[in-house]
Every structure is written in structure tokens, then in C-alpha cells.
C-alpha atoms as one frame of an Amber mdcrd trajectory, in Angstrom:
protein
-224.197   1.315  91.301-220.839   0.702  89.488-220.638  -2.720  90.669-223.958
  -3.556  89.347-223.065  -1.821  85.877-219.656  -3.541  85.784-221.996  -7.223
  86.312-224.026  -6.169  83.547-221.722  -4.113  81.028-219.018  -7.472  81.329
-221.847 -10.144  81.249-221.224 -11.348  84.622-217.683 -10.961  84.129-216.869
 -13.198  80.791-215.478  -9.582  79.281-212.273 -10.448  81.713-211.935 -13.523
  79.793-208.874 -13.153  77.402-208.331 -13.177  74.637-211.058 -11.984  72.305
-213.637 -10.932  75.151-215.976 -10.018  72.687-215.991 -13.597  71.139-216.557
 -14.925  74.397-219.434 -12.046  74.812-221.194 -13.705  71.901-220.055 -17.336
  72.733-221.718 -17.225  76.305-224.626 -15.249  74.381-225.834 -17.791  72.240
-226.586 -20.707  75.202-228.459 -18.068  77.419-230.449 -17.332  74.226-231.103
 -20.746  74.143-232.646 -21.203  77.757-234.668 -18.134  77.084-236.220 -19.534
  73.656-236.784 -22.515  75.396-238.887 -21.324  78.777-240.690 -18.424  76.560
-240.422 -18.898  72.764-239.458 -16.079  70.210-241.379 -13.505  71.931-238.881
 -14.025  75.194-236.480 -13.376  73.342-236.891 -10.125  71.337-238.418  -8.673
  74.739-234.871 -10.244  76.935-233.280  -8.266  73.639-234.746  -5.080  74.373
-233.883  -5.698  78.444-230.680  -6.079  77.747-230.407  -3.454  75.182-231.623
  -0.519  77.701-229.837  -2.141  80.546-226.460  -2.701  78.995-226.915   1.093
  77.428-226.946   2.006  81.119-224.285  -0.261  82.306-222.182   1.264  79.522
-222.522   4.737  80.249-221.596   4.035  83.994-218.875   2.479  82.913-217.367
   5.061  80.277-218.284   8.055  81.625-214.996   9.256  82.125-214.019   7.573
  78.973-212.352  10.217  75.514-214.540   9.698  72.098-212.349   7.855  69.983
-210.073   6.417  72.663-209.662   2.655  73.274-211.739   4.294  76.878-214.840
   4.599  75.202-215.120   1.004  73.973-213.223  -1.006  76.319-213.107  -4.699
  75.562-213.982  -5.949  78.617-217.811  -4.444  77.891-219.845  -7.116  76.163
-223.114  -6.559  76.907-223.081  -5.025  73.599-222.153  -8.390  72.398-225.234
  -9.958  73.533-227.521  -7.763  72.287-226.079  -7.820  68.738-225.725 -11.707
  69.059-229.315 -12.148  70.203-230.960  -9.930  67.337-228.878 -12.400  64.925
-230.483 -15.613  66.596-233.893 -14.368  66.435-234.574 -15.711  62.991-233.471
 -19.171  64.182-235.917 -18.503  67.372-238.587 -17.495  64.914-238.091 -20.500
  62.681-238.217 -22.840  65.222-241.509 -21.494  66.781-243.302 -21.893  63.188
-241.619 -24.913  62.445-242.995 -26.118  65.839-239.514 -27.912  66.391-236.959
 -27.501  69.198-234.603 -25.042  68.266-231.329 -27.028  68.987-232.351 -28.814
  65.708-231.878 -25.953  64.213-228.130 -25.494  65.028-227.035 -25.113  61.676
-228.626 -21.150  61.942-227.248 -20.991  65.453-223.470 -21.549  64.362-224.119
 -19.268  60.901-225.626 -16.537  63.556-222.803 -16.601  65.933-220.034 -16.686
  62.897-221.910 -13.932  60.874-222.004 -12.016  63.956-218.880 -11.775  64.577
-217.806 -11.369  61.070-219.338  -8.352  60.987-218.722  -6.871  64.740-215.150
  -7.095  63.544-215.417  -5.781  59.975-217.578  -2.991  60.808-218.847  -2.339
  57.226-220.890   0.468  56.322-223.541   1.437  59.270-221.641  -0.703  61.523
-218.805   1.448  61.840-220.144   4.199  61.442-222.263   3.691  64.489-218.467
   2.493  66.413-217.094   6.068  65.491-219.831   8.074  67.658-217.243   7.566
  70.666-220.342   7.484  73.281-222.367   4.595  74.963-225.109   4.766  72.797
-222.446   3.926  69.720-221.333   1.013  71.658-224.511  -0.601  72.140-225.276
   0.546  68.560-222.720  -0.758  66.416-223.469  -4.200  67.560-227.116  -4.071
  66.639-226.355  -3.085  63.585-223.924  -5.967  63.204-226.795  -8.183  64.279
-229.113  -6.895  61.795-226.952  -7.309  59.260-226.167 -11.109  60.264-229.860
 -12.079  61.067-230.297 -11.065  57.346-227.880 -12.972  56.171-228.961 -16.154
  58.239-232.285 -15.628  57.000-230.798 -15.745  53.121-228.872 -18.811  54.164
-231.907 -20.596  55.292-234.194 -19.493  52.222-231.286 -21.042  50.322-231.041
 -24.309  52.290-234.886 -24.516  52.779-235.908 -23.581  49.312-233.143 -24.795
  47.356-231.085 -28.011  48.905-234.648 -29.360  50.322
């Protein structure tokens, strides 16, 4: 079972990558979001979200459950699945748009690249609910904090495309 959760919890192994395995968590995120929005729309992908939300929760607490709250253990950087499921939340407005838009959603790369930058903007900074989610030292914190951090960047990439839509059209 620990070499399943080790597939899963590193994303098929890009958390070895180095450096920044979180960046290329979210990089090699954003393509398989992609294919999935492609075969199955918007609806694919907040129900892949979900998967890998609950899967990578288990994969995680396989994989730290020997790990110290608030040691580098608990969070260790080769995990990423937590990546993907932030990265994913902040692509689903770009998913979304495309469906009612009724376009193919590599035309919409513009929100793809603000997704994937706001993203990691704030999976790094950790504002507010962000880091306090980081700080519960347990799997369920590391999953959590990136959600949050893809809430947080789906809004923002929803602002930026009311502004671009509504204002520069």
C-alpha cells in the first residue's frame, strides 16, 4: 500500500523533481487538467478534483504517519498531490468559461497561466486561511492549505476575467 500512496502522494513521482517540487506539482497539474476538460467538460473536472482530493488525503496520511506536527516530516516536499488539487480548483473557472463560452479551452490560456501563477503565489505566501490550514501539522492540513490557496486564486482569476471581459472588450 505504501508504494501505491507514494505514486499518488508524489504525482507519479514529479515531487522528486528538484528544485521547487511543488511548482512542478502544479506545472504537470495544469496539462492533465487540460486532457480531462477536454474528454469530459467542467463537470470532469470538479468530480477528478474531488478524486484526487480524497485520494491524495489518503496517500498523504500513508505517507506521514510517522511524520512530528510542525516538522518539515509532516509536509514533505516531495508530496504534491496537494498541489494538484489546489491547482485544479484554480482552473475550474477557466473550465467553466470555456464550457459556456462553447470554445476550446486552450483559447483561453490567458486564465490558465493567471491560474497557475496565482496559485502558486498564494501556496507560497500562505495568507490568512491558507496558513492557517499549513499549521494543523496533519494530512488533512496538507491537502487543506492548498485548497484554500486554490480558492483564493480561482477568485482572483475570475476578477481578472470580469475585468478583461467587461472592461478591455
Amino acid at each position: 500500500m505504501k508504494d501505491i500512496a507514494e505514486i499518488i502522494a508524489t504525482f507519479a513521482r514529479v515531487g522528486y523533481l528538484k528544485p521547487a517540487p511543488g511548482t512542478w506539482g502544479s506545472a504537470a497539474a495544469v496539462p492533465v487538467f487540460w486532457a480531462l476538460n477536454e474528454v469530459g467538460g467542467f463537470v470532469l473536472c470538479i468530480a477528478a478534483t474531488f478524486i484526487v482530493f480524497v485520494v491524495g488525503l489518503w496517500a498523504t496520511q500513508i505517507m506521514t504517519k510517522d511524520a512530528t506536527a510542525g516538522t518539515e516530516e509532516h509536509d514533505p516536499s516531495e508530496i504534491v498531490i496537494d498541489e494538484v488539487a489546489g491547482q485544479w480548483i484554480a482552473l475550474w473557472p477557466v473550465a467553466f468559461g470555456a464550457q459556456m463560452m462553447g470554445v476550446e479551452s486552450a483559447r483561453l490560456w490567458p486564465g490558465y497561466l493567471a491560474a497557475f501563477v496565482l496559485f502558486r503565489l498564494f501556496d507560497i505566501w500562505k495568507p490568512s486561511l491558507v496558513g492557517k490550514a499549513d499549521r494543523r501539522g496533519d494530512a488533512m492540513g496538507v491537502m487543506l492549505d492548498d485548497v484554500i490557496a486554490g480558492v483564493f486564486a480561482a477568485i482572483c482569476v475570475i476578477a481578472l476575467a470580469s475585468l478583461a471581459h467587461g472592461v478591455l472588450m
